[in-house]
C-alpha positions, 0 to 999 in steps of 0.5 A, spaced: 043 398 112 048 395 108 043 388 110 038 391 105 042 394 099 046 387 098 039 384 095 038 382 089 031 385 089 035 391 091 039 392 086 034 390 082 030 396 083 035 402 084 038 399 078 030 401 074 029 408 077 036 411 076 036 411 068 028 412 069 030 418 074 036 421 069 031 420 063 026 425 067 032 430 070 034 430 062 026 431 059 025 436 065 031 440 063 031 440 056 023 439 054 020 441 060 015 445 056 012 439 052 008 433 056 012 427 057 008 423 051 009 428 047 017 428 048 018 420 048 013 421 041 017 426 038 024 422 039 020 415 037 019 418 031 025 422 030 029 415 031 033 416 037 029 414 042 034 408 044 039 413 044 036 417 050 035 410 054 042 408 052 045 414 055 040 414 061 043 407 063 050 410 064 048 412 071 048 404 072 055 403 071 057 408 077 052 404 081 055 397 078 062 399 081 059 402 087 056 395 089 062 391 087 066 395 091 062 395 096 063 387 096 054 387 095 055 383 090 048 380 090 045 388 088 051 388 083 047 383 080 040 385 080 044 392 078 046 388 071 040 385 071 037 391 070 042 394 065 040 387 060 032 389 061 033 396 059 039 393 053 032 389 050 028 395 051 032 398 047 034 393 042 025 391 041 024 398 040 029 399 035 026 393 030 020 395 031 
């Protein structure tokens, strides 16, 4: 097991879905009553939008350290690959 989580494409992928999954875990608890549209409009246009997808990151962090400690350097890569991608995201919604 350990074989396939020391890729990159790995890390890559886990590194996509764990902001992605803890942006949905925080919109399914807190605005559950709005459509996921209708939630990502609102924040657009009240400006903070980043803000949420910087704080949805924050669980890339703990699985940066977890492969480092783990010494599967190469999905620490893909993880911080993954953490840039979202960075410019964020930073191209800001100056839009």
């Amino acid at each position: 097991m350990s074989k396939w989580m020391n890729r990159f494409w790995f890390g890559l992928a886990v590194g996509i879905v764990v902001p992605a999954l803890a942006m949905l875990i925080y919109y399914l608890y807190r605005y559950a009553d709005l459509s996921l549209w209708e939630f990502l409009k609102v924040y657009f246009n009240l400006g903070i939008l980043t803000h949420i997808i910087s704080l949805s990151v924050l669980p890339n962090l703990l699985l940066f350290f977890g492969f480092i400690r783990k010494n599967w350097l190469n999905g620490a890569r893909g993880v911080l690959l993954a953490t840039l991608l979202f960075a410019i995201t964020v930073a191209v919604i800001r100056f839009i």
